[in-house]
Each structure stands twice: as structure tokens, then as C-alpha cells.
C-alpha positions, -999 to +999 in steps of 0.1 A: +106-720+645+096-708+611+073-680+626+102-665+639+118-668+606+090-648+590+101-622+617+129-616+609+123-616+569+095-588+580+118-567+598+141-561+570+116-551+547+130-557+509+164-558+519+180-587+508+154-602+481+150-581+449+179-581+431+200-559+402+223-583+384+262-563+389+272-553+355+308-570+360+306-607+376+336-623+391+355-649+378+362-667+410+339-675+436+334-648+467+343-662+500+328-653+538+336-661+565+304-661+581+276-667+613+241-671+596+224-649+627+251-623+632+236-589+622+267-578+604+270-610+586+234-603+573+241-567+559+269-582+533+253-616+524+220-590+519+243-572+494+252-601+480+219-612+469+211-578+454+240-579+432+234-614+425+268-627+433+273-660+445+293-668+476+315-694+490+301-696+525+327-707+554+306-710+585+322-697+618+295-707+645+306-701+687+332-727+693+334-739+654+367-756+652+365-757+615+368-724+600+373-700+631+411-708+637+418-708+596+406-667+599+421-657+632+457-673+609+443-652+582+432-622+595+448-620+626+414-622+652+377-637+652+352-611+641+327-617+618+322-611+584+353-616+568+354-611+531+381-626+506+381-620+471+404-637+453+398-619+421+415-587+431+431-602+461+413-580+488+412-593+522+386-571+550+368-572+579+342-548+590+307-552+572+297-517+559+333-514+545+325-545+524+292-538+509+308-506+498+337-525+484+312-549+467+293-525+451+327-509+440+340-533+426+308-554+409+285-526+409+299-502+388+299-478+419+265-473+422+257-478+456+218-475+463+209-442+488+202-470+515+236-482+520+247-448+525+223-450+556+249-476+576+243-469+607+201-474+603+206-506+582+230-522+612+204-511+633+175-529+617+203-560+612+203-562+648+162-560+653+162-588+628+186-610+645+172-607+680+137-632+669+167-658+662+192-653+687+204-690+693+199-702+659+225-715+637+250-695+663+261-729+686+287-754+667+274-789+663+302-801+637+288-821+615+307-845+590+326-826+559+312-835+529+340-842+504+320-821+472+308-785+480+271-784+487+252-756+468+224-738+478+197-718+455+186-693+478+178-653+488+187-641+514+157-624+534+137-663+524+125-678+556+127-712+546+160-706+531+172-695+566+163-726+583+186-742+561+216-718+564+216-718+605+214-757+602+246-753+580+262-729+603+260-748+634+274-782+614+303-761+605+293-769+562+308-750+539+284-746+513+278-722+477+251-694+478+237-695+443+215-661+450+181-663+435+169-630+444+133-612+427+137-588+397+103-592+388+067-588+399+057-625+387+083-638+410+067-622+442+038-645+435+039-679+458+051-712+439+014-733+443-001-695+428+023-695+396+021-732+393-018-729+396-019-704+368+009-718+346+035-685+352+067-695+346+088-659+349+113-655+324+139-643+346+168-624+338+193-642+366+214-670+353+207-691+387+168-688+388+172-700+348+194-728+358+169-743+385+141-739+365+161-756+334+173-785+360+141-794+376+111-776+361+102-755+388+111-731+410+112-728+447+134-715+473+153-728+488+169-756+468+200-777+479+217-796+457+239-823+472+267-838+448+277-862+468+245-882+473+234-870+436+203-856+453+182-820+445+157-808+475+135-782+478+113-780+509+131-768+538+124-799+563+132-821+532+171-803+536+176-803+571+164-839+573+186-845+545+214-825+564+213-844+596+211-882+579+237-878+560+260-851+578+246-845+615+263-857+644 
């Protein structure tokens, strides 16, 4: 399973994991409507993470009772990714049309020469998507948890993956706290900077707070409020996931 995860982190290159903080953050959180594997899905939350913007995540899997119905009222049909900002109060569909909107609006208009190649990044969104097909894409609705779950996490991670399709298919609305790379320390593997003492001084507010909160850092991290827990280690999460909220 976490082969074909590396896949799909391979095919898309850098996209998705370095990041350039926006210069104007918003004051309320982001929300998305959202399937983890859906190739359009993947071009904004890729944005995301290299604006460093975190997201409210509302996860729309096949037959998800949970979220689906609350866009089709919203938006008027089910297609996916759905952005709602509640800071400007912009509603829109349509995933190309979004990144450009996000980098609008947060990053000071300066939209990188790639984005302006849509059509070839949708294109290698798709490639990506094909390695995981049926994951995360099937609802298995899982029990609500009654605080927001929070995830530290990049986007193109494979181990952070795992963890989102797992929260897609229970239908968990969960917090993106985007981690993404600015610097060449951070490329290095966790065991490599722990074996050589380099702690990055990063320049992202969430990679500070997780290393602040439990004196490391590894992607992906959940923290769960409601059982006062903090996981890294993907198979540590989605056991975690399925104890306390699987079917």
C-alpha cells in the first residue's frame, strides 16, 4: 500500500511539498470540500500547501452521506473540489479556477509559471491518482468525533496520504496544518537530522509549533483532542483512527 503511495508522491515531482509562506494569511479557516484521490482535489490542496494555508477538510467520499448532500444544498450539484472562503465570502467550484483565486487573494498575485500550465498539471494530477484509484474514494462512515481532529501534514507526503484516504472514506472532517519544506535541512529524513542533531529553524508557524509541542518533527502528525492524544507514525494514526472512530 505505501509503495503505491511513493508513486504517486514521484509522479508529481515537487508539487505540493516546498512551500512559500502567502504574504496575507486568512483570518478564518479555508474550507474544501474534498475526495483525498480525486485529481482535481489534489491540484488545490497542492496549492494549499505551497502557500502554507491551512484548511478545513470536509470529506465527500462515493456515497458519503455526511458532507455530500450539505454541498449539493450549497452549491447546487456534487463535483469535487468545492472551495469556501468565509473571509471574503467566495463560494467556487472548478479546481484551476481556485488555485488562481488562492493565489489572488493570499499570494499577492503572484502565481508561479507552473500554474499557468493547467491543463499539464491536471494531466499529471490524473497520472498520480491512477497508482491509488480505490483509496480513500469508498465511504465507510465512521463515528463523528465531537472536537476537530488536526493533522500536521504536506501534501505530496506518502505517509501523510495514508492517513488522509483513511479520513476520507470515514467521512472525518479534519484541519490540514500544512507543513510543507522551505529549506534544504528539511529534505533530510527524520532518523538523518535526529542522528546528526539538525533541528531546522523553520520559517512556518506549524513546523515551529510541532517541534515546540513534542520535540521533534515528523510528518505526518495527528493530534486528537478528544482522546488528548499526539501520533506520528502513520500505522500508529490509522490504528488510532479505526479504534476509536472506525466502524
Amino acid at each position: 500500500m505505501l509503495a503505491t503511495s511513493f508513486v504517486s508522491t514521484l509522479i508529481r515531482a515537487t508539487n505540493g511539498i516546498q512551500s512559500r509562506p502567502a504574504p496575507a494569511k486568512p483570518e478564518q479557516l479555508l474550507q474544501l470540500y474534498d475526495i483525498e484521490n480525486c485529481p482535481y482535489c489534489r491540484l488545490v490542496r497542492e496549492a494549499l500547501t505551497e502557500l502554507d494555508l491551512d484548511v478545513l477538510i470536509l470529506p465527500c467520499p462515493k456515497n458519503g452521506e455526511r458532507f455530500r448532500p450539505e454541498l449539493v444544498e450549497r452549491g447546487g450539484r456534487a463535483q469535487f473540489p468545492y472551495l469556501v472562503d468565509p473571509n471574503t465570502g467566495v463560494e467556487m467550484y472548478e479546481s484551476l479556477d481556485i488555485v488562481n483565486y488562492l493565489f489572488e487573494t493570499y499570494g499577492a498575485g503572484k502565481r508561479p509559471l507552473k500554474w499557468k500550465l493547467g491543463g499539464l498539471q491536471t494531466f499529471g494530477s490524473m497520472l498520480a491518482s491512477a497508482p491509488r484509484i480505490s483509496k480513500g474514494m469508498q465511504a465507510r462512515t465512521g463515528a463523528l468525533p465531537a472536537e476537530l481532529l488536526e493533522l500536521y501534514s504536506f501534501e505530496s507526503s506518502p505517509y501523510a496520504r495514508l492517513v488522509r484516504e483513511e479520513l476520507c472514506a470515514l467521512e472525518i472532517p479534519y484541519i490540514v496544518r500544512n507543513c510543507g519544506r522551505t529549506m534544504a535541512s528539511e529534505w533530510l529524513l527524520p532518523p538523518v537530522r535526529n542522528a546528526f542533531s539538525i533541528t531546522p529553524d523553520s520559517e512556518l508557524e506549524n513546523r515551529r509549533n510541532l517541534q515546540a509541542r513534542e520535540g521533534r518533527l515528523s510528518i505526518p502528525y495527528l493530534m486528537d483532542p478528544n482522546t488528548d492524544s499526539g501520533l506520528f507514525e502513520s500505522a500508529d494514526i490509522l490504528n488510532h483512527l479505526q479504534v476509536h472512530y472506525g466502524q
